[in-house]
C-alpha positions in Angstrom: 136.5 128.8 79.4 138.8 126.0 79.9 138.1 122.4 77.9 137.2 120.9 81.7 135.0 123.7 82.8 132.8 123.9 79.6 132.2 120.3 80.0 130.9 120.4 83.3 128.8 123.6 82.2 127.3 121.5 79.5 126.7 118.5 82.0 124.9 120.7 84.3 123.3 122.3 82.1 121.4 118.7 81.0 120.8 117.8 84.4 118.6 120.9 85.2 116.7 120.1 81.8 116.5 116.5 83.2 115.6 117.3 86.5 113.0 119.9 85.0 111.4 117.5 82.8 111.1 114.2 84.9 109.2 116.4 87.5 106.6 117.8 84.6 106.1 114.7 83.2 103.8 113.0 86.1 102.3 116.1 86.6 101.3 116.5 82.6 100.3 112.9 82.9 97.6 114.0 85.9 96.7 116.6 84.5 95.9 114.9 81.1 97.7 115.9 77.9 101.3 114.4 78.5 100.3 112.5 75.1 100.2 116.1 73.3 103.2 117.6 74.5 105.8 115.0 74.3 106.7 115.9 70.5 107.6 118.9 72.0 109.5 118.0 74.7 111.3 115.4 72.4 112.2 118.6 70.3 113.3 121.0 73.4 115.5 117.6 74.3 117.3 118.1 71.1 117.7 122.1 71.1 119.2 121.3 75.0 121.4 118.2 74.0 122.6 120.4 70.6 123.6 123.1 73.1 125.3 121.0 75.4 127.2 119.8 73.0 128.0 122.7 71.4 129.2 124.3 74.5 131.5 121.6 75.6 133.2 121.1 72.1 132.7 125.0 71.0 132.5 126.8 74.6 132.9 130.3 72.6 131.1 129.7 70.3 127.8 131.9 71.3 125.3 129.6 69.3 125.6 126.9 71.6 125.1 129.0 74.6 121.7 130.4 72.6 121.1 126.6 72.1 121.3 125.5 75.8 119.5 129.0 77.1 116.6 127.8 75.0 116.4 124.1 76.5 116.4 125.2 79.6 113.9 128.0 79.7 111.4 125.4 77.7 111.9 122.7 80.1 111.5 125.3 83.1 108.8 126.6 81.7 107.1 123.1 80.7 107.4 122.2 84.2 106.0 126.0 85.9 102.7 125.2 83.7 101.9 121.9 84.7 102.4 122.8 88.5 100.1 125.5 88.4 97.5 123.6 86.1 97.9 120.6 88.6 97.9 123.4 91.6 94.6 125.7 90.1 92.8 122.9 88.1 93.8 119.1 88.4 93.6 119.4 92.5 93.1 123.0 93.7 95.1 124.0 96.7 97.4 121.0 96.7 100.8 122.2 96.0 102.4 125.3 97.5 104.1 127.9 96.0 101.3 128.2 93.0 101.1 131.7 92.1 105.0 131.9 91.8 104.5 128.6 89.0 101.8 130.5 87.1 104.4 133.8 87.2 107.4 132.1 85.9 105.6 130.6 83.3 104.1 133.9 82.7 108.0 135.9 81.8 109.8 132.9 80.8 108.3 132.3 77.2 109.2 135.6 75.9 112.7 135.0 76.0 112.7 131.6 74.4 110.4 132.7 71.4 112.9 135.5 71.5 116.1 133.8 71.6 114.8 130.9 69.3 113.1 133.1 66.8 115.5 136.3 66.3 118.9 135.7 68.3 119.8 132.0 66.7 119.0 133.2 63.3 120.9 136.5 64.1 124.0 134.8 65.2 123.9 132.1 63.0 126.6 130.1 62.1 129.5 132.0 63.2 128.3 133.4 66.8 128.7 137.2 65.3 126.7 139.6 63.4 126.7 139.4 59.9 129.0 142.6 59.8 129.9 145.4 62.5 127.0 147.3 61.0 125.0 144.7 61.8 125.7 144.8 65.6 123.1 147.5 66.9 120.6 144.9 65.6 121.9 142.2 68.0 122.1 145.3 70.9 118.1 145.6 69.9 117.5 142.1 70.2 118.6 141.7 73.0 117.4 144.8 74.4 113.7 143.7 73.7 113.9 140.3 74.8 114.7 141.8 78.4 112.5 144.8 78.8 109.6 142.6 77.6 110.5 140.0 80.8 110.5 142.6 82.8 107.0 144.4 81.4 105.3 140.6 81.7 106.9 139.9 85.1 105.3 143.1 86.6 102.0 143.1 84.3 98.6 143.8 86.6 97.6 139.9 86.1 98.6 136.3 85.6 97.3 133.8 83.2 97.5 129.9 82.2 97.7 129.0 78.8 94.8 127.3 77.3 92.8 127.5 80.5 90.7 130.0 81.7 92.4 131.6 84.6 93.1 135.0 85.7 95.0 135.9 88.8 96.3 139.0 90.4 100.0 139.3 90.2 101.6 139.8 93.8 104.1 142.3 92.2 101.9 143.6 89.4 102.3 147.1 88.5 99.2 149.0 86.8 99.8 151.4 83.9 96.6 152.8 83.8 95.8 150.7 80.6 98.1 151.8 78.7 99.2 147.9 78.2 96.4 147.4 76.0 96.5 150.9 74.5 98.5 152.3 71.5 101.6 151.9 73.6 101.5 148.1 73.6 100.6 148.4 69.7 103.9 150.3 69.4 106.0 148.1 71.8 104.6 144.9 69.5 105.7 146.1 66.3 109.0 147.0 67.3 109.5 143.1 68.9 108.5 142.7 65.1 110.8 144.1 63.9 113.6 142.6 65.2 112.3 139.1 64.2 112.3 140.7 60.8 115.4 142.4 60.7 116.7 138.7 62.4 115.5 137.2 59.6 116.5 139.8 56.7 120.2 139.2 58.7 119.8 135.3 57.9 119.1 136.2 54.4 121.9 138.8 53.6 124.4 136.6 55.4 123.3 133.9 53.0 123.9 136.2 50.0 127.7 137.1 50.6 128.3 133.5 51.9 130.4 131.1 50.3 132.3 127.4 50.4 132.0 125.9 53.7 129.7 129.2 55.7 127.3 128.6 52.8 126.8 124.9 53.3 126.5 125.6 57.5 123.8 128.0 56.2 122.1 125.6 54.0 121.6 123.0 56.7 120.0 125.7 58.8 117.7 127.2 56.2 116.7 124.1 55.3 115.5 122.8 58.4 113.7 126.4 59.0 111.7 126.2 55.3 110.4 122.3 56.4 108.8 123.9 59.9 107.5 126.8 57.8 106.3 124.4 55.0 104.9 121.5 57.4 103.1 124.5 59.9 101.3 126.1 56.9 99.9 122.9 55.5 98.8 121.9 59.1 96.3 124.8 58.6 95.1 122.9 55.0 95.8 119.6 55.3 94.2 117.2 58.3 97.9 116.9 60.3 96.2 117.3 63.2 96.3 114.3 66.1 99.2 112.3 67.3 100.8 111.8 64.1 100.6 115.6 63.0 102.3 116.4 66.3 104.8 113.7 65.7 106.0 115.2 62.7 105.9 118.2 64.1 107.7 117.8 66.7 110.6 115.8 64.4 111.0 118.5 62.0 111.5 121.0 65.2 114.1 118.0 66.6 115.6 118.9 63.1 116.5 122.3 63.3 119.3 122.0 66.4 120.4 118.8 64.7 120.6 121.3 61.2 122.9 123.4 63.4 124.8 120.5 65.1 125.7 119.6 61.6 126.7 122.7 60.5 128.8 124.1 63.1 130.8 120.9 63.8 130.9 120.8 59.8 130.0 117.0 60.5 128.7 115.5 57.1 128.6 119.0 55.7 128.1 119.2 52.0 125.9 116.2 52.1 122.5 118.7 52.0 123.2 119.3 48.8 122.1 115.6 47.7 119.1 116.3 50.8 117.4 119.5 49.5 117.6 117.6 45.8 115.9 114.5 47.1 113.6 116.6 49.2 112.3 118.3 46.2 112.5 115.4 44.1 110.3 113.1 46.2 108.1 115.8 47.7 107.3 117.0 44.1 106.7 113.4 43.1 104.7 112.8 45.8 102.0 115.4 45.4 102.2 114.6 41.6 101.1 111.3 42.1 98.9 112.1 45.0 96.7 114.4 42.6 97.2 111.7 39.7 95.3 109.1 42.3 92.6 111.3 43.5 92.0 112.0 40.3 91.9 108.5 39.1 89.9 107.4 42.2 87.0 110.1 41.3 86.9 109.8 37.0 87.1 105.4 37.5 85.2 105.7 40.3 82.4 107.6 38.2 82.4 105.4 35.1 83.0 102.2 37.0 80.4 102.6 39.6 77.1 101.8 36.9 79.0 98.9 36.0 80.6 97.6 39.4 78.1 99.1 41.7 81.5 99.5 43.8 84.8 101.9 44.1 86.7 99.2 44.8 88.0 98.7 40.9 89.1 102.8 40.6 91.1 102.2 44.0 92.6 99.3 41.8 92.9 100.7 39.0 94.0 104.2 40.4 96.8 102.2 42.5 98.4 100.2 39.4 98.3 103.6 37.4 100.4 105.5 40.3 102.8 102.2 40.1 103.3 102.3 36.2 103.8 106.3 36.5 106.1 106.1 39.3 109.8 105.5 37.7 109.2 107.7 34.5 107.7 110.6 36.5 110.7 110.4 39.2 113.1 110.9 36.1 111.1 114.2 34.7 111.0 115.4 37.8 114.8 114.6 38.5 115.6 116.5 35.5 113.5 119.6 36.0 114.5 119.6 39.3 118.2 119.5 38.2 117.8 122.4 35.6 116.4 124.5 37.3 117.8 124.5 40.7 121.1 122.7 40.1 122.0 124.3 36.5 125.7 123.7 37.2 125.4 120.2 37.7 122.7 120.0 34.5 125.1 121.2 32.3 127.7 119.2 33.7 125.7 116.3 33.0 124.6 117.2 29.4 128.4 117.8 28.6 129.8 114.6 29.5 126.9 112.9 27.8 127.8 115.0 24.8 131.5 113.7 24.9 130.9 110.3 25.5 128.5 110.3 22.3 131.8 111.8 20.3 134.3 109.2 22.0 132.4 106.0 20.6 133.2 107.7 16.8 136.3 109.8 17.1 139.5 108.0 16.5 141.7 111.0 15.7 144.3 111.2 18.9 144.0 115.0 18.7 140.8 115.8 18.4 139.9 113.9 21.3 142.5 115.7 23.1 140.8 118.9 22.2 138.1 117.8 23.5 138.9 116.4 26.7 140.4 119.3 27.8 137.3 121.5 27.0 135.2 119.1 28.7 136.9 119.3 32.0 137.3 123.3 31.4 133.9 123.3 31.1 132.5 121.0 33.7 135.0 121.4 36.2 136.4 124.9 35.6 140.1 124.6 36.8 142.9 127.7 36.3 144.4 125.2 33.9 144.5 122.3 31.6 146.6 120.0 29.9 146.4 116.8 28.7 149.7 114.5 29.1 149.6 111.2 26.8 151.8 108.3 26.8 153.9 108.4 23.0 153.1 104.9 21.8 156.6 104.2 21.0 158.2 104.8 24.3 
């Protein structure tokens, strides 16, 4: 595919996503939760403009392609639901063409949960298995994702997300149950396992990575563990609402930037400073989220005989979490640091160690020694020698 050509496939491709989505949107806002789904559609705008640009500046590079595919199927299949919700539900009868809506948007979101869940992470970052024996798993992959459009776009009946609707499917093929039976069981854990085996890919490919593909596979991995992370404690914590969709949504908007990143090697081995902050600041904020509850509730219980109100333990509880702040950041800085960034650690300890010697040591040799042990040890080169100036030249 020539420079021009993958251009104007990557321009199409966002006008079909733009077309697709400005003719949802005023049928989600009719039919009522336009407010709930735009953090998604904010995040299917990022897989689609990741992809466009992927294919226009990398046409052969298959990730981008696996990028756009996504974007478009989500926006299709955004707009397929709202028509037939607007078309069964919102005003019955109104629009034509109905029952084909509700079966597109019936088949269409296997393939993106397929090609966004297993093929991406399969493929990723270098748009090829993770080694030739690797490639019967992509064959499988892909294999699943299309027999399983097929089986929905022939099952018996259709069906609307979160509404209660059932309705015949014009080409619907019965299989004498056996769609509920132990053949669909079967059929469900082998989609399974390819996510797995996707997944276990990801991983190996991580293992035998180094130098720049490590990096690309950080960004990636990264932005995966946050969605995992933030979905889980959805389930605990009260994330639900506008502003638990909102993040949401960003951290989904994260994971095509991730690969944007990482494939354009833009910025590339600045996620080594992210994941440290990341688990600097997260660790320090639940450390200091627990140390306030916990001040609220103990001042809160000896104060409240005396005040007759919580408003001192807030106080209180708000100064403590002020004056803890900057010592606990460091602790947590250096336990962060030891344990995930030994290298760096030691480093750090080493230099400190040398610098203690320098103010004291006078002798010209011995700090020569030194030196060069220092940098052997911190930076590791083939070789080192130290050159210095004789002081009567």
């Amino acid at each position: 595919m020539t420079n021009r050509i993958s251009i104007l496939v990557a321009v199409l491709g966002l006008l079909v996503f733009t077309a697709a989505v400005g003719a949802a949107i005023p049928l989600a806002a009719a039919n009522g939760n336009l407010q709930t789904h735009f953090p998604l559609l904010v995040a299917f705008a990022a897989f689609m403009a990741v992809g466009a640009l992927l294919v226009a500046r990398r046409p052969a590079h298959l990730v981008g392609r696996l990028f756009s595919a996504v974007g478009l199927l989500a926006a299709t299949l955004y707009l397929a639901q709202q028509y037939a919700e607007y078309a069964f539900f919102t005003r019955p009868g109104s629009l034509p063409l109905a029952t084909f809506a509700l079966w597109y948007s019936n088949i269409s979101w296997l393939p993106l949960i397929g090609l966004a869940l297993a093929a991406v992470p399969f493929y990723f970052p270098t748009g090829e298995p993770v080694s030739p024996r690797w490639r019967p798993v992509g064959w499988l992959i892909g294999f699943v994702i299309v027999a399983s459009t097929i089986l929905s776009a022939v099952a018996p009946e259709l069906s609307l997300q979160d509404e209660d609707l059932s309705v015949a499917n014009p080409i619907g093929v019965s299989f004498g149950g056996a769609e509920q039976g132990p053949l669909a069981n079967a059929w469900f854990a082998l989609a399974s396992a390819t996510l797995v085996a996707a997944i276990i890919s990801l991983v190996f490919r991580f293992r035998r990575s180094r130098g720049e593909e490590r990096q690309q596979l950080k960004w990636f991995t990264f932005a995966g563990v946050l969605v995992v992370v933030v979905s889980t404690l959805s389930e605990v914590l009260p994330l639900d609402g506008v502003a638990g969709d909102a993040i949401f949504g960003a951290l989904l908007s994260f994971l095509p930037a991730s690969a944007a990143i990482a494939i354009l090697r833009y910025r590339l081995y600045d996620i080594d400073l992210v994941i440290n902050r990341t688990l600097v600041y997260g660790a320090l904020t639940v450390l200091l989220g627990l140390v306030y509850v916990g001040s609220v509730v103990v001042l809160g219980g000896l104060l409240r005989p005396l005040a007759g109100s919580n408003d001192l333990a807030v106080a209180g509880s708000t100064l403590a979490v002020a004056a803890l702040f900057s010592p606990l950041r460091r602790r947590v800085q250096v336990f962060v640091d030891r344990r995930f960034y030994r290298r760096r650690y030691d480093a750090a300890r080493t230099v400190e160690a040398f610098s203690a010697r320098l103010r004291d040591e006078v002798d010209l040799d011995t700090l020569r020694s030194d030196l060069a042990g220092v940098v052997q040890e911190t930076l590791q080169p083939a070789s080192v020698s130290v050159w210095l100036r004789d002081a009567e030249a």
